[in-house]
N, CA and C atoms as a LAMMPS dump frame, in Angstrom:
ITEM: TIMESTEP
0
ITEM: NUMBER OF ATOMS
333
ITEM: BOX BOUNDS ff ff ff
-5.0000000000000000e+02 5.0000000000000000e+02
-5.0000000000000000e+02 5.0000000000000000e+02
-5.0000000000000000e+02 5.0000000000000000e+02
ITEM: ATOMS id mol type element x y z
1 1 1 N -34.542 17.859 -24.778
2 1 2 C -34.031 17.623 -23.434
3 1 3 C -32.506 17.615 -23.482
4 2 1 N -31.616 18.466 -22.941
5 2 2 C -30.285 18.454 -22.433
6 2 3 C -30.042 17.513 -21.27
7 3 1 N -28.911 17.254 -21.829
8 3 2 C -27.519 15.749 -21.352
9 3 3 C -27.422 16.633 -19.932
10 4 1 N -27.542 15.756 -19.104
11 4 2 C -27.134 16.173 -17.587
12 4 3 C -25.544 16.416 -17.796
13 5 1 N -25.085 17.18 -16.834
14 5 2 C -23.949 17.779 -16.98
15 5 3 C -22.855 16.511 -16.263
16 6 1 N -23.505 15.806 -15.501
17 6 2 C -21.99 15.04 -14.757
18 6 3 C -22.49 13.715 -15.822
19 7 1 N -22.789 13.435 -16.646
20 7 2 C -23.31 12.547 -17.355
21 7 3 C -21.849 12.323 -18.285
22 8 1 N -21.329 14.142 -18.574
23 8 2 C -20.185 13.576 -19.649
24 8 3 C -19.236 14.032 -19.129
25 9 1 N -19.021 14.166 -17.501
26 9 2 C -17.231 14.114 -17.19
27 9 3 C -16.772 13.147 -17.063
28 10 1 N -15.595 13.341 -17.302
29 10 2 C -14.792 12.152 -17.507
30 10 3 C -13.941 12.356 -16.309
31 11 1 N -13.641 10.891 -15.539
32 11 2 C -12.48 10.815 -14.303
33 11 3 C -10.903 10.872 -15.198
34 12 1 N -10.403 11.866 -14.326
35 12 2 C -9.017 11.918 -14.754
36 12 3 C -8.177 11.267 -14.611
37 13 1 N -6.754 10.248 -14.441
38 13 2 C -5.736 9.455 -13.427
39 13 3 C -6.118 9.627 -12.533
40 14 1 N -6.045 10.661 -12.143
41 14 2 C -5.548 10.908 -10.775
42 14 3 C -7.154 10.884 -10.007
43 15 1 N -7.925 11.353 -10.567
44 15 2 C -9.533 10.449 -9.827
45 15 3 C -9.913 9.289 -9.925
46 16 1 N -9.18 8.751 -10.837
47 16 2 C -9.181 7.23 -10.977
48 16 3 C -8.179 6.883 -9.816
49 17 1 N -7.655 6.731 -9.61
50 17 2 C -6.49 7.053 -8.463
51 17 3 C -7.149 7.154 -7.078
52 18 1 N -7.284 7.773 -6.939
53 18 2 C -8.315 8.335 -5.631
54 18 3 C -8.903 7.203 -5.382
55 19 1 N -10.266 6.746 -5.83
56 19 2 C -10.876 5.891 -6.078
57 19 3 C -10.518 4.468 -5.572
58 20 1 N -9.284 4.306 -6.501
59 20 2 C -9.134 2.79 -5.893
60 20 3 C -8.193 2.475 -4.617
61 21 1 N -7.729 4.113 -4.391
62 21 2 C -7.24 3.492 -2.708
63 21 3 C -8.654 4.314 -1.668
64 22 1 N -9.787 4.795 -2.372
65 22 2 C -10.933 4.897 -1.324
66 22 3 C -11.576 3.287 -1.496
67 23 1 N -11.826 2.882 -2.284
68 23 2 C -11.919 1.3 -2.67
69 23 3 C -11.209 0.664 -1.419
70 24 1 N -10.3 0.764 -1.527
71 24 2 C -9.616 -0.308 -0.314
72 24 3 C -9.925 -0.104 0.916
73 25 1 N -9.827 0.891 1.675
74 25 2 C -10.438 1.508 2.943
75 25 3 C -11.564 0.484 3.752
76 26 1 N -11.175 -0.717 3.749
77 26 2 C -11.958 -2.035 4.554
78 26 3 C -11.749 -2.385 5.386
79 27 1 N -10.604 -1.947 6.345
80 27 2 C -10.389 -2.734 7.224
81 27 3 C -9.801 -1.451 7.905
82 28 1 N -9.816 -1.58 9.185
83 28 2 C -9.345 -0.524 10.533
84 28 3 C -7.49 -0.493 9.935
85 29 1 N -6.929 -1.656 9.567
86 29 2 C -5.579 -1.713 9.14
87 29 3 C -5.215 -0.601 8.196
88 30 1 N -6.309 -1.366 7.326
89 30 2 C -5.776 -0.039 6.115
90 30 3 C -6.403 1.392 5.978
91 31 1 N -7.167 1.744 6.727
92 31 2 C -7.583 2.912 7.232
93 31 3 C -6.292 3.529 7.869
94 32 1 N -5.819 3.048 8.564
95 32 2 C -4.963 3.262 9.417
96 32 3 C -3.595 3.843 8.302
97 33 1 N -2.885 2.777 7.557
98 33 2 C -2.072 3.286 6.43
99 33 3 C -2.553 4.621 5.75
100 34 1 N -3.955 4.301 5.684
101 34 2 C -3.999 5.573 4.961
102 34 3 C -3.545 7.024 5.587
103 35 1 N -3.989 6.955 6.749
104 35 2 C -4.075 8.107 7.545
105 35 3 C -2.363 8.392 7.87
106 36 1 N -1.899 7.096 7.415
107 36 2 C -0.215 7.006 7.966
108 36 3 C 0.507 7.818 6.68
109 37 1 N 0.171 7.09 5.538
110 37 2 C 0.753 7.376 3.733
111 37 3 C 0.518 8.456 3.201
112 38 1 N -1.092 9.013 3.399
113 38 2 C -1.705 9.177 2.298
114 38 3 C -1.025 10.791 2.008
115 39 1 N -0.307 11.276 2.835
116 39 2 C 0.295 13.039 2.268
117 39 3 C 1.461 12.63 1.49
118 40 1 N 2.127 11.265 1.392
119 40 2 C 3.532 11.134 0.833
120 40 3 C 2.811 10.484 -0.436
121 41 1 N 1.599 10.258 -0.818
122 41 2 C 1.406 9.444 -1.931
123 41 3 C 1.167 10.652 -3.219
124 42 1 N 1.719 9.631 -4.261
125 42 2 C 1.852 10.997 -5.625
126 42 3 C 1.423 10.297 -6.803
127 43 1 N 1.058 10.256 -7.998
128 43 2 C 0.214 9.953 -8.759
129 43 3 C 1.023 8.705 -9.153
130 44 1 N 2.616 8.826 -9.416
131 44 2 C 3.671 7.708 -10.212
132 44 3 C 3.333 6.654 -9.014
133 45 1 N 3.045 6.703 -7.701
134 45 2 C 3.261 5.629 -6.642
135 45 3 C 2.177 5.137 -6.082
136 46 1 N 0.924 5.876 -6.714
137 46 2 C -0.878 5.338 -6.244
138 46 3 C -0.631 3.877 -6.692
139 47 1 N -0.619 3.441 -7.8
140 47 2 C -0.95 2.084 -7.67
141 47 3 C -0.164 1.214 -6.722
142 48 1 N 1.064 1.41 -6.499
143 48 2 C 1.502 0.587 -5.677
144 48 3 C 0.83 0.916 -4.011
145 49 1 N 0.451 1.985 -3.819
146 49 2 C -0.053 2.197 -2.686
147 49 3 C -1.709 1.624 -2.68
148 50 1 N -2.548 1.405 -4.135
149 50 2 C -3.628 0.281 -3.631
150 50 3 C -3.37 -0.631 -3.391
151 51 1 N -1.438 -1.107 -4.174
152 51 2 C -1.488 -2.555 -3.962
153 51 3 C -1.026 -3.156 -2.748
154 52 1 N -0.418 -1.995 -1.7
155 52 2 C -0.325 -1.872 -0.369
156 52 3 C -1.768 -1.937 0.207
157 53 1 N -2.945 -1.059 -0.121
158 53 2 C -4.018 -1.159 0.764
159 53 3 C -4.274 -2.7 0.765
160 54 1 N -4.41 -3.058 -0.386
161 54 2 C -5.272 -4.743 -0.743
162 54 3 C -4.289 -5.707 0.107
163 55 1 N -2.844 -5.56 -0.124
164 55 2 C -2.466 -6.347 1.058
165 55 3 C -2.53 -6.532 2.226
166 56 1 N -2.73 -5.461 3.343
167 56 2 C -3.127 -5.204 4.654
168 56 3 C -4.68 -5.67 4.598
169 57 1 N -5.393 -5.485 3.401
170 57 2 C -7.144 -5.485 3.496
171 57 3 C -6.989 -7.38 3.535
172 58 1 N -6.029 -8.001 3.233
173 58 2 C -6.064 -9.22 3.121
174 58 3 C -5.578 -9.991 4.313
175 59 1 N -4.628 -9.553 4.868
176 59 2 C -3.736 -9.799 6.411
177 59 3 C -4.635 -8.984 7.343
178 60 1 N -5.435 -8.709 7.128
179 60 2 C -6.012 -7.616 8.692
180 60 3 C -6.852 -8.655 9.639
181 61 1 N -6.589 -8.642 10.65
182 61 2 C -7.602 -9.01 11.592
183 61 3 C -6.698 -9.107 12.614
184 62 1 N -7.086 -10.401 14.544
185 62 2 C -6.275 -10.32 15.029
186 62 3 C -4.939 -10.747 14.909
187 63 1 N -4.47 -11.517 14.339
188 63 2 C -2.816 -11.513 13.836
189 63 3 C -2.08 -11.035 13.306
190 64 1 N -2.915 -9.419 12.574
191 64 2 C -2.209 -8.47 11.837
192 64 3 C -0.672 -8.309 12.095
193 65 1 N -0.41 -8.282 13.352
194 65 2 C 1.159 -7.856 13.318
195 65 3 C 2.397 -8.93 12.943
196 66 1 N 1.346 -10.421 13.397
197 66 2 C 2.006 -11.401 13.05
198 66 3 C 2.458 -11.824 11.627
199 67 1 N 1.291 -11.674 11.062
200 67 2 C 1.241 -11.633 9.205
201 67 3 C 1.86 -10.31 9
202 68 1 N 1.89 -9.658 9.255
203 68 2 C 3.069 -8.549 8.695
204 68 3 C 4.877 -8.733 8.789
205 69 1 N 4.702 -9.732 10.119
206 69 2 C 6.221 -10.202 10.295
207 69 3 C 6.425 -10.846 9.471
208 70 1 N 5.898 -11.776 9.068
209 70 2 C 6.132 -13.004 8.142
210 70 3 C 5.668 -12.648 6.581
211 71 1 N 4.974 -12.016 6.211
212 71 2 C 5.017 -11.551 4.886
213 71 3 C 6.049 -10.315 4.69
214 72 1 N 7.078 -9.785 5.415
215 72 2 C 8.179 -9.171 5.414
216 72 3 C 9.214 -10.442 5.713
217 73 1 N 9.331 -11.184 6.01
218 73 2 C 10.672 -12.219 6.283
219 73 3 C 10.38 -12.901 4.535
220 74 1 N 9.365 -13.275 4.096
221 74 2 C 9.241 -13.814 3.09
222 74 3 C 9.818 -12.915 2.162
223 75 1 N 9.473 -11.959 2.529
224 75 2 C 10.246 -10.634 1.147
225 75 3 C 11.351 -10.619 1.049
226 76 1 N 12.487 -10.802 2.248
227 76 2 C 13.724 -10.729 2.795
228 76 3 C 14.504 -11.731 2.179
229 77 1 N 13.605 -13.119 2.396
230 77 2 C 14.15 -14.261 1.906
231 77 3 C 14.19 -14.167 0.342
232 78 1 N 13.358 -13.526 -0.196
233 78 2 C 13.551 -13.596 -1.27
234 78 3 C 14.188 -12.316 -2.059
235 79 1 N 14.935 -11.444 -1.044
236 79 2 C 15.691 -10.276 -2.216
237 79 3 C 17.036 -10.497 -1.497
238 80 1 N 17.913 -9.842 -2.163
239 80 2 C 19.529 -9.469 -2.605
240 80 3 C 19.844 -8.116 -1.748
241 81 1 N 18.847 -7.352 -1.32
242 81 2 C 19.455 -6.041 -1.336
243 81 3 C 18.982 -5.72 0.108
244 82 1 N 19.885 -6.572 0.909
245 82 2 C 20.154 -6.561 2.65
246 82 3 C 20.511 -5.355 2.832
247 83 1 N 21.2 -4.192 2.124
248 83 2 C 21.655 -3.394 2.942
249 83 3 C 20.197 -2.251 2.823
250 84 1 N 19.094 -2.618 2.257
251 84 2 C 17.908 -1.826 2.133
252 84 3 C 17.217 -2.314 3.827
253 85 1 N 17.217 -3.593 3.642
254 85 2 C 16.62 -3.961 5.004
255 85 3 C 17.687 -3.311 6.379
256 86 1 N 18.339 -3.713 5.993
257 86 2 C 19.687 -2.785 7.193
258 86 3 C 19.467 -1.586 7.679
259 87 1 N 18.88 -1.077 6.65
260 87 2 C 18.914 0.687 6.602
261 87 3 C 17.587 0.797 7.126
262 88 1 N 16.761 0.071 6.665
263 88 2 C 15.023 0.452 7
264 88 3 C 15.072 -0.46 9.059
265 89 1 N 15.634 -1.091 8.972
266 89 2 C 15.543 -1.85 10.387
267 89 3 C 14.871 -1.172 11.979
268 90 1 N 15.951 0.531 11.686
269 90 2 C 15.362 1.24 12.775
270 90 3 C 13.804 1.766 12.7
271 91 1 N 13.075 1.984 11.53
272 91 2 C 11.624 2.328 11.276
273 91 3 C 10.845 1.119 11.297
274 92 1 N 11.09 -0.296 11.134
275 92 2 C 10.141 -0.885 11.381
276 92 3 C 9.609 -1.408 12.431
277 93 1 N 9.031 -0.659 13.397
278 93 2 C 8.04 -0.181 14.709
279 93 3 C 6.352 -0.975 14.308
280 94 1 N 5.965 -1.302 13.237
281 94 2 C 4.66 -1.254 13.148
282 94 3 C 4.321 -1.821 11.605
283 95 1 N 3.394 -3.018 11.865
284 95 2 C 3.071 -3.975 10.785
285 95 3 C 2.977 -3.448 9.503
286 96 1 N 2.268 -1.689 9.365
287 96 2 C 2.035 -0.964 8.191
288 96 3 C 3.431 -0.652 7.559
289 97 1 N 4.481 -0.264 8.375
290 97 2 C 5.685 -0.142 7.742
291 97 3 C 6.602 -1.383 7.034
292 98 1 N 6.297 -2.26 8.004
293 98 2 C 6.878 -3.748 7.724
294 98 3 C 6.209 -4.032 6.398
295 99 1 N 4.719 -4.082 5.929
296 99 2 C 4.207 -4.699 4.947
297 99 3 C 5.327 -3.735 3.764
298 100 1 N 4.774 -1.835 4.065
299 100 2 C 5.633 -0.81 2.9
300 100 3 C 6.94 -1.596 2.189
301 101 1 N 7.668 -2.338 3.335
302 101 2 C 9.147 -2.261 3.205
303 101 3 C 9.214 -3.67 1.929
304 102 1 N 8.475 -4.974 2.668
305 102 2 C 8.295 -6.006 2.411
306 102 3 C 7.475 -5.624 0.466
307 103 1 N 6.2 -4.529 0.388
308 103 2 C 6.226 -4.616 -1.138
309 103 3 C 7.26 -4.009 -1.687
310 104 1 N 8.225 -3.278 -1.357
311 104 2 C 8.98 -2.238 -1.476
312 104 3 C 10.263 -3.435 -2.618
313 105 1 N 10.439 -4.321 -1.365
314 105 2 C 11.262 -5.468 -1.736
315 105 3 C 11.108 -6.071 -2.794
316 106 1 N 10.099 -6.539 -2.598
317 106 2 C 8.983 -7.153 -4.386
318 106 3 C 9.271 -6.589 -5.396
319 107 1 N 8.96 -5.149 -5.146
320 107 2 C 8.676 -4.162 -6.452
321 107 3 C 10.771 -4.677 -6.828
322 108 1 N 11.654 -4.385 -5.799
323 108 2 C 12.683 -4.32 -6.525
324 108 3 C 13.155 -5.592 -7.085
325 109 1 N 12.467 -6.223 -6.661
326 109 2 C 13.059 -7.732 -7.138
327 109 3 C 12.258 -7.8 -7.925
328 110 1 N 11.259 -7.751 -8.44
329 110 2 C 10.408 -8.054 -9.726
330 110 3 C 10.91 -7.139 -11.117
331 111 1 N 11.812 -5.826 -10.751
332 111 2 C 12.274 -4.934 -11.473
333 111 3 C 13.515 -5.565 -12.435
């Protein structure tokens, strides 16, 4: 008897990748990012973009926009590099961008 054929492929990064931002896809929020992100996303920036889905999948419901204000002021409060928020000020229209900006902040302050 022969080994079924999908028995020994192996997922590549980048289907591993795939995967865990189809994984996240729980909530109308992050559906929504996706449909917003997903042509600018590239293999070096997938994980931070699940770790964008899981945050919205965690803040979603009706106060979404509210928890997006405030988990972006928290980011603010805690980085150095005002003239990033300065610059991003005119695009943030919408909780999905606010959260982007707010991990955006993290990532540089954790750097």
């Amino acid at each position: 008897m022969s080994t079924p054929e999908y028995a020994t492929a192996v997922l590549t990064e980048v289907d591993t990748l795939e995967l865990a931002a189809l994984a996240e896809l729980r909530s109308p929020e992050a559906v929504a990012a996706f449909e917003m992100l997903h042509s600018s996303i590239r293999p070096e920036t997938a994980a931070r973009f699940v770790e964008l889905l899981a945050i919205i999948n965690e803040l979603s419901g009706p106060d979404f926009a509210v928890a997006a204000s405030l988990d972006l002021l928290a980011a603010v409060d805690n980085s150095t590099d005002l003239a990033l928020v300065v610059g991003a000020a005119p695009t943030l229209d919408d909780p999905i961008t606010a959260l982007a900006l707010a991990q955006l902040l993290r990532t540089i302050h954790q750097d």
